[in-house]
C-alpha positions in Angstrom: -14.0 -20.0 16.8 -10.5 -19.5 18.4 -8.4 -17.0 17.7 -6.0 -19.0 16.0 -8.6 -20.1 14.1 -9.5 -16.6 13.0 -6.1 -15.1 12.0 -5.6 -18.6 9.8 -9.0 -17.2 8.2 -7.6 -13.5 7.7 -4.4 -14.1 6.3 -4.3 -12.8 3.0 -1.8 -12.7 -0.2 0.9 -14.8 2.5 2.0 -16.9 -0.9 1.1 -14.7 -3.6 3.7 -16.2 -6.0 2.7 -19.1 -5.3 -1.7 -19.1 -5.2 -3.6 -16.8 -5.9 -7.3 -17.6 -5.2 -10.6 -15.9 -5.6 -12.5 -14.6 -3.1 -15.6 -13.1 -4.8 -17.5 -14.3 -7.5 -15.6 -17.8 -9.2 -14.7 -19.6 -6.5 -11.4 -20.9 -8.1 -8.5 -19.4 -9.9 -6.9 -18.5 -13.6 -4.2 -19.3 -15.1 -2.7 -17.6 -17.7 -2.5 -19.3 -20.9 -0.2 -19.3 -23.0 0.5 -17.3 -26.2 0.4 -20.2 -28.7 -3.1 -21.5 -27.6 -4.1 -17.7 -29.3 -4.4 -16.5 -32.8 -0.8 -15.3 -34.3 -0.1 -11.7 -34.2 0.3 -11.0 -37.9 2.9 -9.2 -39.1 3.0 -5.2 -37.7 3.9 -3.7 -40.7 0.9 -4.8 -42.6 -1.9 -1.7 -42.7 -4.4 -4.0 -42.9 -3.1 -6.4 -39.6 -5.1 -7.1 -36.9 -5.6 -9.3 -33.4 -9.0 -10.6 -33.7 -10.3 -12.1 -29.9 -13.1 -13.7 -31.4 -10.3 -15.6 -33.3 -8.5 -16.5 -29.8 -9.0 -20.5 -29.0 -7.8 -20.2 -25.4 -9.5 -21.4 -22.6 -9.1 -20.9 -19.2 -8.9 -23.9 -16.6 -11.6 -23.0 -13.5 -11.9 -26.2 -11.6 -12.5 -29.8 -12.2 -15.1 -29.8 -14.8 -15.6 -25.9 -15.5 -13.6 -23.7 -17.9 -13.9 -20.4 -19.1 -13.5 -18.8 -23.0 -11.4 -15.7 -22.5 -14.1 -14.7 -24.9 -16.2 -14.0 -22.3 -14.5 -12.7 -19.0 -17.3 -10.0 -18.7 -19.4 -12.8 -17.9 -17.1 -13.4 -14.6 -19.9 -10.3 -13.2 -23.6 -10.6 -13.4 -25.2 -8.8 -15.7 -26.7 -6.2 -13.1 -23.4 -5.9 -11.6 -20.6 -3.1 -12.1 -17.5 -4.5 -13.0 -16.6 -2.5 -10.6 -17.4 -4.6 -8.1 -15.4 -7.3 -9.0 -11.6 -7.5 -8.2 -10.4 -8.4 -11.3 -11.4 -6.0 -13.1 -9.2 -2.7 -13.2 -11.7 -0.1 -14.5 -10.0 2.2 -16.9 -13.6 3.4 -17.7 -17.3 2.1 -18.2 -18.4 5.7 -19.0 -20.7 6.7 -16.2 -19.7 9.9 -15.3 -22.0 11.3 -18.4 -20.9 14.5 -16.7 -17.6 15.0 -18.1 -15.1 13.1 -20.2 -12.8 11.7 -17.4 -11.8 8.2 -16.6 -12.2 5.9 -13.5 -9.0 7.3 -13.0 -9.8 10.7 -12.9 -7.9 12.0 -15.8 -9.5 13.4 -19.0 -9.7 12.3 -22.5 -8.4 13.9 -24.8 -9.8 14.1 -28.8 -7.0 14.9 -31.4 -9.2 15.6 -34.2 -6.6 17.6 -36.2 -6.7 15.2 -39.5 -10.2 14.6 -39.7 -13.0 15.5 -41.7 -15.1 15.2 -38.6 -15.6 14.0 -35.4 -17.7 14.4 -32.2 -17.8 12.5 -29.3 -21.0 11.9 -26.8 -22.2 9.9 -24.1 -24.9 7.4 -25.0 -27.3 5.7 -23.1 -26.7 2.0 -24.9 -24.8 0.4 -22.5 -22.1 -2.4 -23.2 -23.3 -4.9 -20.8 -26.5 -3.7 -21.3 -27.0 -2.7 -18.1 -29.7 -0.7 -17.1 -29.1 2.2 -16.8 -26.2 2.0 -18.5 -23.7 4.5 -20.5 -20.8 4.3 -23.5 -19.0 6.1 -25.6 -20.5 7.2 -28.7 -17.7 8.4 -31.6 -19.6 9.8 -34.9 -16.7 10.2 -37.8 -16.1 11.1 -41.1 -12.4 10.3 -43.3 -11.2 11.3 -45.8 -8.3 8.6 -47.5 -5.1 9.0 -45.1 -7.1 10.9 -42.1 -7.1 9.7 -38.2 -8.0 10.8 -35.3 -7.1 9.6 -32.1 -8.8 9.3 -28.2 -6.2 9.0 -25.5 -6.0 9.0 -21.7 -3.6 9.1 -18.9 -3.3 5.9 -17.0 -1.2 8.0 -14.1 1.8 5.8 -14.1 -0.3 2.4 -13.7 1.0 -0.7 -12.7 -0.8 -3.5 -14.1 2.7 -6.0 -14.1 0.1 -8.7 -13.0 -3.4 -8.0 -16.0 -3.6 -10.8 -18.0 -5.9 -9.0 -20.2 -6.4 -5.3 -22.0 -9.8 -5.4 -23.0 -12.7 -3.3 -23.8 -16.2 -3.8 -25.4 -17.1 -1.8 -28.9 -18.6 -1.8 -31.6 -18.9 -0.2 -35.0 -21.8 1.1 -37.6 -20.8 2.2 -40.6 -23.2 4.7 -42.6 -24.6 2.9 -45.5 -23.3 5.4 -48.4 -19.8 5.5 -47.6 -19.2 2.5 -45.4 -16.2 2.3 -43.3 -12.7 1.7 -45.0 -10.2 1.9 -42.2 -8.4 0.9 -39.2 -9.2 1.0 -35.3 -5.9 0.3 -33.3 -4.8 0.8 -29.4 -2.0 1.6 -28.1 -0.4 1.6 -24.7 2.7 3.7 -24.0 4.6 3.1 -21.0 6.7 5.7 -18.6 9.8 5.3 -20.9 7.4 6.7 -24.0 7.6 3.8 -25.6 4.1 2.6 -26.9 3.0 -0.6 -28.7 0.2 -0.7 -31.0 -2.2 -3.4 -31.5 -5.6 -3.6 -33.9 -8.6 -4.3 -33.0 -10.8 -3.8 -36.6 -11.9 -7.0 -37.3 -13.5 -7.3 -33.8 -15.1 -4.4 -33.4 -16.6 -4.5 -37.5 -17.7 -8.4 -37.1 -21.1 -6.8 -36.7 -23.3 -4.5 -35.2 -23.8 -5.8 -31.7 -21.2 -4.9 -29.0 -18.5 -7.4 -29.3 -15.6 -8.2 -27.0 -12.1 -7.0 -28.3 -9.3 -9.0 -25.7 -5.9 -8.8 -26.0 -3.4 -10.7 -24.0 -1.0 -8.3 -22.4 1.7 -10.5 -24.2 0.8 -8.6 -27.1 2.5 -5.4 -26.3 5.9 -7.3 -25.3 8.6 -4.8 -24.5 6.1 -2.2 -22.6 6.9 -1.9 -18.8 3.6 -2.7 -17.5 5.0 -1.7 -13.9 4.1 2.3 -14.9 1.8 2.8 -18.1 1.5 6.2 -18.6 -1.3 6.3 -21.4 -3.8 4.4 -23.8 -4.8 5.7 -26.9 -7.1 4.6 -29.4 -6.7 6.0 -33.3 -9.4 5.3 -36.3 -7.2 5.8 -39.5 -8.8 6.4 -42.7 -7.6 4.3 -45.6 -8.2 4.5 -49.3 -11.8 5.8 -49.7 -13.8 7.7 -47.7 -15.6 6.4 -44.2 -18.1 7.1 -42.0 -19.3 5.5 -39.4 -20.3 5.5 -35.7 -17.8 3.8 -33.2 -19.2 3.1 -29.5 -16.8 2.0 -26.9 -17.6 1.2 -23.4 -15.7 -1.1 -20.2 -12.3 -0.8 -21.0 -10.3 -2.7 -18.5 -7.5 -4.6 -17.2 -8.1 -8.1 -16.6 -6.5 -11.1 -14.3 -6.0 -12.7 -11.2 -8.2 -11.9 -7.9 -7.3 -8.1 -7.0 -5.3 -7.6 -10.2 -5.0 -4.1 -9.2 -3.1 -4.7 -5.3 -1.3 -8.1 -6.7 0.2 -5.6 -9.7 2.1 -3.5 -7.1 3.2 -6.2 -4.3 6.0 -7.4 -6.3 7.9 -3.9 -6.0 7.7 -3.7 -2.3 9.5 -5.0 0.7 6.8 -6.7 2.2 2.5 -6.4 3.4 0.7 -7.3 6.3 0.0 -10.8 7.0 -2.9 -10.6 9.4 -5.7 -8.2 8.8 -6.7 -7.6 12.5 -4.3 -8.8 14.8 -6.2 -10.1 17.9 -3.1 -11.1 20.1 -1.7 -7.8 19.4 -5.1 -6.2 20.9 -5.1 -8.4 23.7 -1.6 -8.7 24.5 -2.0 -4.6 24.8 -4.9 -4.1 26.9 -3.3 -6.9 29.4 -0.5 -4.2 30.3 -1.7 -2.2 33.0 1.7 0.1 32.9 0.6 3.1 30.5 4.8 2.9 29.5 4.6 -0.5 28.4 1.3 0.3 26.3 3.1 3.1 24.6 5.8 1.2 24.2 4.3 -2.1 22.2 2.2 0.6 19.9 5.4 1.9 19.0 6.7 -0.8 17.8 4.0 -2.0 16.1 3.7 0.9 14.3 7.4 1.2 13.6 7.2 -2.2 11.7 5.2 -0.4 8.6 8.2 2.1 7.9 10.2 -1.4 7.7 8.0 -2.8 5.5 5.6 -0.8 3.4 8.5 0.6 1.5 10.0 0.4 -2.5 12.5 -2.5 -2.4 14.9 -1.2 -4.5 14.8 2.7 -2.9 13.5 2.3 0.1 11.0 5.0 0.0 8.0 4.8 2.3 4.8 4.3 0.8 2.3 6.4 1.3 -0.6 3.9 2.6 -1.9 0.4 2.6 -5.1 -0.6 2.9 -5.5 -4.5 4.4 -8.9 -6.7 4.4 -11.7 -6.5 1.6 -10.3 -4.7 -1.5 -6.6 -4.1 -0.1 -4.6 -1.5 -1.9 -1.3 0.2 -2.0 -0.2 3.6 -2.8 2.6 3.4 -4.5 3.5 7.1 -4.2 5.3 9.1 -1.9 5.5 12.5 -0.7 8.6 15.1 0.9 5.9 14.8 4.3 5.9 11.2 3.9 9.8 11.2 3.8 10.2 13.3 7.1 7.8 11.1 8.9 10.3 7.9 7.4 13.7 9.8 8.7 11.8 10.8 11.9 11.3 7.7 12.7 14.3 6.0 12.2 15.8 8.4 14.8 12.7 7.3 17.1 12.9 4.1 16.8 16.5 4.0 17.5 16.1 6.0 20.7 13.4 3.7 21.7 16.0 0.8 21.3 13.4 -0.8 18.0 16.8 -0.9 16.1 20.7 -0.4 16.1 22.6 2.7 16.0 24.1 1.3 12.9 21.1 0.1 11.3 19.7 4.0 11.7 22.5 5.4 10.3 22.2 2.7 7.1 18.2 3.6 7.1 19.0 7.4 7.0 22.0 7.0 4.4 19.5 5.1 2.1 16.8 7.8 2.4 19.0 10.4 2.0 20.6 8.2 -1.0 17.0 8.4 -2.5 16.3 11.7 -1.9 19.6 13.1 -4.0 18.2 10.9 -6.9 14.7 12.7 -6.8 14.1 15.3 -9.5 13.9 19.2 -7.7 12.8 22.1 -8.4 15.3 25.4 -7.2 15.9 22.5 -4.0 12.7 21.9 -3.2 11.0 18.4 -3.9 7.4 17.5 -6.2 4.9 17.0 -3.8 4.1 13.4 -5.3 6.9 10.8 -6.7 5.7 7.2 -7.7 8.0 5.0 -6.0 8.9 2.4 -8.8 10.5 4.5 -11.0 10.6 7.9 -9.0 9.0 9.9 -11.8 6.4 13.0 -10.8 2.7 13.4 -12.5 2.0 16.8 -11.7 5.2 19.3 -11.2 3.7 21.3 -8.1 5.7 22.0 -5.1 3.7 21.9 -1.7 5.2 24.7 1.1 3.8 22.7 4.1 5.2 19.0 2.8 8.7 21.0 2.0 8.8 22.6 5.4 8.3 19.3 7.4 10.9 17.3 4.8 13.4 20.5 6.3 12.6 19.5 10.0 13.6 16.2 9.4 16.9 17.4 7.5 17.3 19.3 10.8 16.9 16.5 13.1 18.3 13.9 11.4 21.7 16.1 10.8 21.3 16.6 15.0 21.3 12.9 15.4 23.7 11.6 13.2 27.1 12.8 12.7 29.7 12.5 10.0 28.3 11.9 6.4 24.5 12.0 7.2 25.1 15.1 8.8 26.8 16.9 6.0 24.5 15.4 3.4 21.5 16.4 5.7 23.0 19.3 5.7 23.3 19.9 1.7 20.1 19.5 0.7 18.5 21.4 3.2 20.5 24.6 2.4 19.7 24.4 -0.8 15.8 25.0 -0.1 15.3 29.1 0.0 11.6 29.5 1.7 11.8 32.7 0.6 10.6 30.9 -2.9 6.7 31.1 -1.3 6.5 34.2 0.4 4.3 36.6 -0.7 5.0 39.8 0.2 2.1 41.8 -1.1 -0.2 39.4 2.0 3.4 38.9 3.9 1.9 34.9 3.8 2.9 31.9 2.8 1.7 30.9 -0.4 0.3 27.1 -0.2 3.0 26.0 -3.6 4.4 26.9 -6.5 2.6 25.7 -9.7 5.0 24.8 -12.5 2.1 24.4 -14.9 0.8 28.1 -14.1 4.5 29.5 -13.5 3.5 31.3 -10.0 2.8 30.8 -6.8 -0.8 29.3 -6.0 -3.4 32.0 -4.9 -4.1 31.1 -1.9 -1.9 31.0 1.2 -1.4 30.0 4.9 -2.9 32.4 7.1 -3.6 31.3 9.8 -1.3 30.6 13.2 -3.2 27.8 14.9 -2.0 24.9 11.9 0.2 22.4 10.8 1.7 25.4 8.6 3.5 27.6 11.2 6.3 25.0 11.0 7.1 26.7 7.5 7.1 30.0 9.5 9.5 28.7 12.3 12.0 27.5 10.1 11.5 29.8 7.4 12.3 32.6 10.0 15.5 30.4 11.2 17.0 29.6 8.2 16.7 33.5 7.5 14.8 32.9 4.9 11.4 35.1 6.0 11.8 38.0 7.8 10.9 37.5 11.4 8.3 39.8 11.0 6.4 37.6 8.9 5.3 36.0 12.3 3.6 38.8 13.5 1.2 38.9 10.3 -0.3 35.8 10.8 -3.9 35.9 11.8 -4.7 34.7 15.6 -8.0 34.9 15.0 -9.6 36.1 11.6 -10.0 40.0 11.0 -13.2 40.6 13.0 -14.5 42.2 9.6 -14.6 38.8 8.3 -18.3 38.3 9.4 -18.2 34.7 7.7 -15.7 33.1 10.7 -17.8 30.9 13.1 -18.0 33.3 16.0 -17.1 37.0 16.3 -13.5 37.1 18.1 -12.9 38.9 21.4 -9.0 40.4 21.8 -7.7 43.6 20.7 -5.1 45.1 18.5 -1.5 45.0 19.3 2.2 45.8 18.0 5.0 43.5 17.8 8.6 44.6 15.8 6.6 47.2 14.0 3.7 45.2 13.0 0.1 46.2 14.4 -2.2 42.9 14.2 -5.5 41.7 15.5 -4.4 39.7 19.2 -7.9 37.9 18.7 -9.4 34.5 20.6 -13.0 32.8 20.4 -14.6 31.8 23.5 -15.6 28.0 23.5 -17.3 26.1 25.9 -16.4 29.0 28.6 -13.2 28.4 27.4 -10.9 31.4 25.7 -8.9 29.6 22.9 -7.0 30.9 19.8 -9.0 29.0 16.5 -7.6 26.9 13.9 -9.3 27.0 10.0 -10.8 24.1 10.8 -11.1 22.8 14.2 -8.9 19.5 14.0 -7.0 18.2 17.0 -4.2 17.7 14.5 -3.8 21.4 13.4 -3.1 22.5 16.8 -0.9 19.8 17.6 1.0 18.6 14.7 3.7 21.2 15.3 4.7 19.8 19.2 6.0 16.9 17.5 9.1 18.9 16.6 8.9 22.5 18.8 8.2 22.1 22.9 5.4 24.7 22.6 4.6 24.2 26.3 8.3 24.9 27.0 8.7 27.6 24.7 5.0 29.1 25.5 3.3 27.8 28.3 0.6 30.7 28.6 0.2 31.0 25.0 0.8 28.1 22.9 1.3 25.7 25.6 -2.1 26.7 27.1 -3.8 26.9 23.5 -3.2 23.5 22.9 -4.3 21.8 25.9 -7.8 24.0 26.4 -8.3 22.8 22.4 -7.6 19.0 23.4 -9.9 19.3 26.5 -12.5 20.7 24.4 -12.0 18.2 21.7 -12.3 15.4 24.2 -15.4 17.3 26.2 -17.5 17.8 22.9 -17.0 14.1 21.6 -17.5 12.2 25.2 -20.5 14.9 26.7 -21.7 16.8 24.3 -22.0 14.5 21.5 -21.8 11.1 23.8 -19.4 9.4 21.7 -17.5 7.0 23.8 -13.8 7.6 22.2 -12.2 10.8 20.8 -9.9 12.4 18.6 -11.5 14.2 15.3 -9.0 15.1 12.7 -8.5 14.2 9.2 -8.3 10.8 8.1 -8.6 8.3 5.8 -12.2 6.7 5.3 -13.6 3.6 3.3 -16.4 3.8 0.4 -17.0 0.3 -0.5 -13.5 -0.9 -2.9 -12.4 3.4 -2.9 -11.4 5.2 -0.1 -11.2 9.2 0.3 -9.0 11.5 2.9 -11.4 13.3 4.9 -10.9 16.5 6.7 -13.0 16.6 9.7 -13.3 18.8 13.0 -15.0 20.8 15.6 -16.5 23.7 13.9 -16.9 25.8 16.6 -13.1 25.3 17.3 -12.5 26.3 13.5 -12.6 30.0 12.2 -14.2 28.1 8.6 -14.8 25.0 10.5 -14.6 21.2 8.9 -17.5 19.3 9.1 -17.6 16.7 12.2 -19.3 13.8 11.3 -18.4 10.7 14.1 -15.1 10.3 12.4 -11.9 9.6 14.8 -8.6 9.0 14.4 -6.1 6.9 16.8 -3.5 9.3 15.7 -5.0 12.0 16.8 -5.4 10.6 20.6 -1.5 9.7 20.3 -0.9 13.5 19.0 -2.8 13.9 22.5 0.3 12.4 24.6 1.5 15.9 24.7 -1.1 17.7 26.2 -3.3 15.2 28.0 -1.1 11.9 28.5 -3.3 10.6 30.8 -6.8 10.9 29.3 -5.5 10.0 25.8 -3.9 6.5 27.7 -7.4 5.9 28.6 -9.3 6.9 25.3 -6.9 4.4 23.1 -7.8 1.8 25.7 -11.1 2.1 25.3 -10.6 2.4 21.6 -9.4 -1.4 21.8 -12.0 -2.9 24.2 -14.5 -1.7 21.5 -13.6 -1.9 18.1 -11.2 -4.1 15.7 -9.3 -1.0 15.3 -5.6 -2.8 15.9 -3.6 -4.4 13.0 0.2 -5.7 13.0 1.3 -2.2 12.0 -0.8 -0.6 14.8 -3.6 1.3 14.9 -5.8 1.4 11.8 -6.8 5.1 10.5 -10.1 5.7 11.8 -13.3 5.0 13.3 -17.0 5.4 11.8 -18.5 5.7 15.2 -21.8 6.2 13.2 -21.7 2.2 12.3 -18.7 0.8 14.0 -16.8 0.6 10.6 -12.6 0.8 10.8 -10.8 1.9 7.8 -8.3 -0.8 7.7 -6.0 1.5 6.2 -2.0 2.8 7.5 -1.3 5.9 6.1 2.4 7.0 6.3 1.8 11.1 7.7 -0.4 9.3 10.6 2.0 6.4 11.4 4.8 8.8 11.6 3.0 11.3 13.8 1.9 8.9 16.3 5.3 7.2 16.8 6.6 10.8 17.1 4.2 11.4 19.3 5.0 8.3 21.5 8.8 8.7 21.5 8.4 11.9 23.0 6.5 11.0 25.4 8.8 7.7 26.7 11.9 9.7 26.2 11.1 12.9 27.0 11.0 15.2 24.3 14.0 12.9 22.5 12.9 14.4 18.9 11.7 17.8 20.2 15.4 18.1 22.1 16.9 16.9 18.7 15.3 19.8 16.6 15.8 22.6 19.4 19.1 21.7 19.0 20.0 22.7 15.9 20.5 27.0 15.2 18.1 27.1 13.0 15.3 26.2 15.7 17.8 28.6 18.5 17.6 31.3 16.1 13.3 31.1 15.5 12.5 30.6 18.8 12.0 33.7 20.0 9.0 33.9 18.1 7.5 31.7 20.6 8.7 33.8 24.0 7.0 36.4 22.1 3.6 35.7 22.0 1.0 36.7 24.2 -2.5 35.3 23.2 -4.3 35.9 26.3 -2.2 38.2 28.6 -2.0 41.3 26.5 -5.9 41.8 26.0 -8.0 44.3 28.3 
């Protein structure tokens, strides 16, 4: 097969407006039929109305001969298959997790059982489908006339703008003295609040066999199905008494082929095309000047801050997943933002685009980022990009302090407007807001939900963290001698930490602390928590440690990349490195994994044959040469190479890729790569700025190795 060939067969969602065709289990496509060919909605007002799907005629057209009842779209799965399996199915919950009452979304239910004579809820093992083994939703009830109760669930901002279908299986057993004399009714309410109610008695009381309640999304006209914020479902008690048992089980959303990725493509600016892109590979490992390599990563992986962003406000995403069950995130954090203003200075520098279309990129970030909701300046650390709303109003220290670097470089290399407004809303954020004083740490965030600062803090010099420090400490925000308290190595008390540290104790602007190192490998090195290439070097994107501190830092962080690169090629005999947190496939899900070298760590994250590209780019800093060579090799080998560069990680355990771009990693590696073709371009752009001038002394201060006896 050629390679032309194989792209044609990879191309994916190219004309989604225009086909959309299954790939899994029908072999042809839906339409969606129209609202006459289904039973009228009778009249709202009416307390007895109700949307009957057994009474629903339409049909849906499957090929030439073949059509399909809407009656029976849980027979689109076999039997002794999840639905979960299937891409059109969104999963809102089939129960399983008997272990606690939360969704396939991972949000709780929640019971209001206020106005109710009585009512438990359990899991049961009858299942639905009748799968075995199998679980639902079991509801025992008692009313009095005029009582309800109602079940309810967050749906975390969904956007299902392309379901055809809400549906769910149920089914209803009234006890035989009293009967059942009431109402079962869902309702969806959208981000606005506003929520449209729809009832679904007559189907679930037609008998006692699970039946299949279906509602056409047309139903709840006026919702805004691009963020649903919750569904409910009420039993209301009517004129007599009731009792009864109500079991619920597969509630969904239902249409096209990957309902869930086709629902959010329509609010972004564009998706990749190709899922592996061969000619990119090859064009790349044809160029035998390492400059040239660099240069055509770059800007590959400049194209996804183009593209995988909100149409309307620009904001990066923060990931896509391409291939088998693709995905967006439409989401964003204030790291995620840096990374996107980064960039645009990069790839201006590395001549990808115009001064004047930088400066119109950074104006509409910066437009964006005015428009966010804040909290005493600082920004939520998660806003859905549709409608830039938050779910959960916690500010994140670490994501805050790298959104301020970026304010700081982009004000260094823009003048005029950007500047100033660069320049605004990075004043108004006080890091003094998350120090603790009683530990003389920086506290992880500030929970609004708990009214305080989280419990647990950044101790620890070797990570990602210290940039909150540095600029903390430049902005005057945290006394300089915050520095001195952070821990080199662990307290040698702490008899936990993976090795017992060598150093001694020392005194620096009145502060005594623990000068501490571990010996690895024969080598003396200062620890990070968890032994990632990323938490030692993540911070060089911005500071020239090396420059700053060659014998401390600068030495730190190239004896922990030769040891990274030593334990993955000898000891373990992998042949590619770089082991830091990344994203990793489970079948349709995908989870953010935090991996490392254990004995690099003081806790240590597990290591298990997990790399990252990014982390080999993050590399260009302290070995250029070898991490040329270990991304080469990472070509020649695996289909790790897409048309927004490389993907997020390597199982080198089976020779999987995550075909997944995630936002943080594409930023840091064309950081990474701008510094090295232009020489410290964003490094010289941040050291520029007084802030940086006024912290940096806390670099020509330290002494990890020379001050020990």
């Amino acid at each position: 097969m050629t390679e032309t060939q194989t792209q044609s067969q990879r191309k994916r969602f190219l004309e989604l407006d225009k086909t959309l065709k299954s790939a899994f289990f029908m072999g042809c496509f839906f339409l969606l039929i129209p609202a006459f060919l289904f039973a009228a909605v009778r009249n709202e007002q009416r307390e007895d109305s109700s949307v009957s799907a057994n009474n629903a005629r339409g049909r849906i057209q499957c090929g030439a001969d073949e059509t399909l009842e809407i009656t029976k779209i849980y027979n689109t799965v076999p039997p002794n298959k999840s639905l979960l399996t299937s891409p059109q199915f969104l999963v809102i919950d089939d129960f399983a997790n008997y272990k606690e009452w939360k969704n396939r979304l991972h949000n709780h239910w929640r019971l209001e059982n206020g106005k109710a004579r009585s009512v438990t809820m359990e899991h049961s093992r009858e299942d639905g489908r009748e799968m075995r083994p199998g679980q639902s939703l079991k509801i025992l009830f008692e009313l009095d006339p005029r009582q309800h109760f109602t079940l309810s669930t967050s749906l975390g901002k969904l956007d299902m703008s392309k379901a055809r279908f809400l549906a769910m299986k149920c089914k209803l057993k009234p006890n035989p003295k009293h009967g059942f004399n009431g109402r079962i009714r869902v309702s969806l309410t959208d981000w606005t609040g506003r929520s449209v109610t729809r009832d679904i008695t007559e189907t679930c009381a037609k008998s006692e066999k699970w039946q299949e309640a279906i509602l056409p999304v047309e139903y709840f006209k006026g919702l805004d199905f691009d963020q649903l914020d919750r569904l409910s479902i009420t039993v209301l008690g009517r004129h007599k008494r009731s009792k009864a048992n109500l079991w619920l089980d597969d509630i969904v959303f239902f249409g096209h082929n990957e309902v869930g990725f086709e629902s959010v493509l329509d609010n972004i600016k564009d998706f990749p095309k190709v899922v592996k892109y061969l000619s990119g590979k090859q064009r790349l490992l044809s160029m035998t000047k390492d400059s040239d390599f660099l240069n055509a990563i770059g800007q590959d992986t400049w194209r996804y801050f183009e593209e995988a962003a909100n149409k309307e406000n620009h904001l990066v995403l923060d990931h896509i997943k391409v291939g088998d069950f693709p995905m967006v995130g439409v989401y964003t954090s204030p790291t995620n933002i840096a990374m996107d203003l980064i960039c645009t200075v990069a790839a201006r520098e590395l001549g990808y685009i115009s001064k004047e279309s930088a400066q119109e990129r950074a104006h509409l970030v910066l437009d964006a980022l005015q428009k966010l909701p804040r909290w005493r300046g600082f920004f939520y650390n998660f806003y859905e990009t549709n409608k830039l709303s938050i779910n959960r109003k916690f500010i994140s220290s670490v994501d805050n302090a790298w959104l301020a670097a970026a304010l700081i470089v982009t004000r260094q290399a823009f003048s005029g407007a950007e500047a100033k407004r660069a320049s605004k809303i990075l004043e108004e954020m006080n890091f003094e807001e998350f120090y603790d004083p009683d530990t003389n740490h920086i506290a992880i965030g500030y929970d609004l939900e708990r009214a305080g600062l989280t419990p647990y803090h950044y101790g620890m010099m070797i990570s990602e963290a210290r940039i909150i420090s540095f600029i903390g400490i430049g902005k005057g925000d945290i006394p300089k001698e915050h520095w001195w308290y952070l821990f080199r190595t662990a307290p040698d008390a702490w008899d936990w930490q993976t090795q017992k540290p060598s150093g001694q104790w020392v005194t620096k602007e009145g502060v005594e602390y623990f000068q501490g190192y571990y010996t690895v490998d024969s080598k003396e090195v200062v620890p990070s928590w968890g032994g990632s290439l990323f938490e030692f070097l993540m911070p060089t994107l911005i500071i020239p440690e090396d420059k700053l501190s060659p014998e401390s830092f600068g030495r730190n962080n190239r004896v922990a990349t030769e040891i990274h690169r030593d334990y993955a090629l000898n000891e373990k005999e992998y042949p590619v490195w770089g082991i830091s947190p990344a994203a990793v496939s489970n079948g349709r899900r995908w989870f953010y994994g935090e991996y490392g070298i254990k004995k690099l760590g003081t806790k240590g994250y597990p290591e298990k044959a997990i790399i990252a590209p990014y982390a080999a780019l993050l590399a260009l800093e302290t070995l250029p040469g070898d991490a040329v060579k270990n991304l080469r090799k990472m070509l020649e080998l695996y289909d790790i190479y897409g048309e927004y560069g490389f993907y997020d990680s390597i199982n080198l355990k089976n020779d999987l890729v995550t075909n997944q771009y995630l936002s943080l990693d594409q930023g840091m590696s064309l950081i990474a790569i701008a510094n090295y073709l232009k020489k410290g371009i964003i490094q010289n752009f941040f050291m520029k700025d007084p802030i940086a001038q006024k912290a940096q002394s806390v670099f020509e201060g330290e002494r990890f190795f020379k001050d020990r006896k």
